[in-house]
N, C-alpha and C positions, 0 to 999 in steps of 0.2 A: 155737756148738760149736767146740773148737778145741784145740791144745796144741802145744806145741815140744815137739821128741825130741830125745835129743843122739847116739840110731845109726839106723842103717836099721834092725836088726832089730827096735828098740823102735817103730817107727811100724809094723808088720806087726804085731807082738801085740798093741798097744794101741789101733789101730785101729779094730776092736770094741767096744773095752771101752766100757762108760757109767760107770763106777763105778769107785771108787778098789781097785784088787785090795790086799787084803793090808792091809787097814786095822788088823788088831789088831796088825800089825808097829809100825803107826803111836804106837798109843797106849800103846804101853811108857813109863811116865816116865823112862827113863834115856838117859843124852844118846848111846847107840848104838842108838838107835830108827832102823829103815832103813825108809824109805817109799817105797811104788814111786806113782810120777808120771807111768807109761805109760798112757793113759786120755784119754779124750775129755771132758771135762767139758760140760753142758751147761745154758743160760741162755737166758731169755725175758725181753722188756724191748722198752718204747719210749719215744720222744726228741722233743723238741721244735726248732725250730731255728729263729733269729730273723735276720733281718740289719740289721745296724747300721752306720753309716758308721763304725766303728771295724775291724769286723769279725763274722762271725758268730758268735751268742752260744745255746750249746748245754747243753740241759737231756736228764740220760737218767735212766731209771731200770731196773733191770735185777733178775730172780730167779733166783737162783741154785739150780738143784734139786737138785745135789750136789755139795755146798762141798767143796773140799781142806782136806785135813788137812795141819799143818805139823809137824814136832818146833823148839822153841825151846831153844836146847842153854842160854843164859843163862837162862833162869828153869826147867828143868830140867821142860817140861810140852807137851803138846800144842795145838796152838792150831784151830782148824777157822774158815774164811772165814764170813763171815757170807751169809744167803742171799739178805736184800736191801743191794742197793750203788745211790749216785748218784752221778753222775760229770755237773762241768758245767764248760765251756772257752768261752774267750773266744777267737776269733782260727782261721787255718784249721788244719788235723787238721794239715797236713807244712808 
């Protein structure tokens, strides 16, 4: 669970939220679709992790339970994340 704000006051209202507020703002097809992204999104998932004398070599698999919605202003459409995602890295995280 997690999100970047870009104010303080947006991390106080969106703090609570689980869910994308104002989603049908989202899915207007026209490229001045304004989508609020104050919200906490929330994700279940687990990883495997191996170590190799290269470095460690990392397997995740993640659910997404309520995908973001995007506006794509070049194909003039909405796009929504998908709800399962893998993600695998060779080498350390930083």
């Amino acid at each position: 669970m997690g999100n970047v704000f870009d104010t303080a006051n947006h991390i106080i209202s969106g703090m609570l939220q689980i869910r994308q507020p104002s989603i049908a703002n989202c899915s207007a097809s026209t490229s001045k679709a304004t989508c609020n992204f104050s919200y906490n999104p929330q994700a279940v998932g687990m990883g495997l992790r191996y170590k190799t004398p290269v470095g460690p070599v990392r397997f995740d698999i993640g659910y997404n339970l309520n995908p973001t919605r995007y506006p794509v202003q070049k194909k003039d459409t909405v796009e929504t994340l998908r709800h399962i995602n893998f993600y695998f890295s060779i080498g350390q995280t930083f």
